[in-house]
C-alpha positions as a Python dict, from the first residue, in 0.01 Angstrom:
ca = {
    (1, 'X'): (0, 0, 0),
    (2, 'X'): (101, -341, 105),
    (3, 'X'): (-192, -309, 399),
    (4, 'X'): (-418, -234, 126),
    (5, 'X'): (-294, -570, -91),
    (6, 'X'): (-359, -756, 234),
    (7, 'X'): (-692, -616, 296),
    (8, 'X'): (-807, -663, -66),
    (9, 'X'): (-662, -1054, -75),
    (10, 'X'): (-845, -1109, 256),
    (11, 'X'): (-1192, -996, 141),
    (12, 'X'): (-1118, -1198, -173),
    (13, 'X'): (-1095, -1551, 21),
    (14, 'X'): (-1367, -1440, 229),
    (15, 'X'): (-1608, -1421, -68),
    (16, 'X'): (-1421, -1746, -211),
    (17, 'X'): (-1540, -1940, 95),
    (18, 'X'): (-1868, -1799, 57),
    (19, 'X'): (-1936, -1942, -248),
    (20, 'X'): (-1817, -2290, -230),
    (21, 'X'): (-2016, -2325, 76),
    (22, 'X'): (-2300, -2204, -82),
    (23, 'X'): (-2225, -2455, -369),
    (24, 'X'): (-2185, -2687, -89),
    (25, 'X'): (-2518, -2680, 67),
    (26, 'X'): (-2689, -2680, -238),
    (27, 'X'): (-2738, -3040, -228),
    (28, 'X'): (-2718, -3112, 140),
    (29, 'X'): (-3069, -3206, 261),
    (30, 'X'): (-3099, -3175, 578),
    (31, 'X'): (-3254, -3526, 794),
    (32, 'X'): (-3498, -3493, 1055),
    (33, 'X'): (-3506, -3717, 1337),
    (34, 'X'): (-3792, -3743, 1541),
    (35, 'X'): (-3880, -3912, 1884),
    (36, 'X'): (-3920, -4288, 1818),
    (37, 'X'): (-3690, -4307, 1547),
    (38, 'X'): (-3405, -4579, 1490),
    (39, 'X'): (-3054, -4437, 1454),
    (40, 'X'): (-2725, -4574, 1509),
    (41, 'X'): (-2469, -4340, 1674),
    (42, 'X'): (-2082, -4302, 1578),
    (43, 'X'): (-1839, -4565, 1777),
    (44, 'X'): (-1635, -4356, 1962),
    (45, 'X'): (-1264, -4427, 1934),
    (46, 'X'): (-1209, -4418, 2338),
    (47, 'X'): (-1409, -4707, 2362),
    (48, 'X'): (-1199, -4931, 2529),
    (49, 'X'): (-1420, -5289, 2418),
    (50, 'X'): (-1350, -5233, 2073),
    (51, 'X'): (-972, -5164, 1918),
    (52, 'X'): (-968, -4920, 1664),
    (53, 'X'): (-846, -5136, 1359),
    (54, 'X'): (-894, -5070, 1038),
    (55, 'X'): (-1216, -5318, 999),
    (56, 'X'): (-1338, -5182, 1339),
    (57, 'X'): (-1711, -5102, 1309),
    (58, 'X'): (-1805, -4733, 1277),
    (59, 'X'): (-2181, -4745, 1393),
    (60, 'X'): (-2341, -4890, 1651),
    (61, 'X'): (-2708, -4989, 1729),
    (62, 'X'): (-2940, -4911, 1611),
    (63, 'X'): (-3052, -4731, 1904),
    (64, 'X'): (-3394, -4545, 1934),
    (65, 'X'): (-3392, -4145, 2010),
    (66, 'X'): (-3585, -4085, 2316),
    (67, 'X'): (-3539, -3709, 2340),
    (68, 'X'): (-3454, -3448, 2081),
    (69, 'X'): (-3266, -3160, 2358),
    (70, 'X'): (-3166, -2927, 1979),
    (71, 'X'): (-3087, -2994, 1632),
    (72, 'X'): (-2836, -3273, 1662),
    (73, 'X'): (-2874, -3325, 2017),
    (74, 'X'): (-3060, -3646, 2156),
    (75, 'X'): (-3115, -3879, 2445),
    (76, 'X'): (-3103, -4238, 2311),
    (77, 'X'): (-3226, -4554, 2448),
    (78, 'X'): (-3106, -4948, 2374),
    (79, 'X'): (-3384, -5151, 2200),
    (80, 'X'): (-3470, -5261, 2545),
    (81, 'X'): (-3546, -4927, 2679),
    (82, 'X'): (-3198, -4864, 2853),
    (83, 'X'): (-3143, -4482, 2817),
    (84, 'X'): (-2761, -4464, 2710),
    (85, 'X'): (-2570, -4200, 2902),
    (86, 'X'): (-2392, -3865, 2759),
    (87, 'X'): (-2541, -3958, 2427),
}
């Protein structure tokens, strides 16, 4: 009985979470980036040049995508052509 109640309240949330993501995605849009394109990437907070204060800058660049590897995924390059590592 109380296995059953457990089973019943699990498939429940399941379905919850189905729908608000699907409300969710509704209006996401989804950006391609292409090779050539100007991006600026996310300033990581292990950077040890830049403290992580509250006015700290959260982009940098812009850089320019060399590469697309997969969806999300790319090589990028400074504006003067120097290919930035791990990126």
């Amino acid at each position: 009985m109380l296995e059953e109640r457990r089973a019943k309240a699990h498939l429940k949330t399941l379905h919850y979470e189905r729908v608000i993501a699907r409300l969710y995605n509704r209006k996401v849009r989804p950006r391609l980036v292409g090779m050539g394109d100007l991006v600026f990437k996310k300033a990581e907070a292990s950077d040890p040049r830049h403290s992580r204060r509250k006015l700290a800058p959260r982009w940098e660049g812009p850089y320019r995508v060399v590469r697309a590897i997969r969806d999300g995924t790319y090589t990028l390059a400074t504006m003067d052509g120097k290919i930035l590592p791990r990126t």
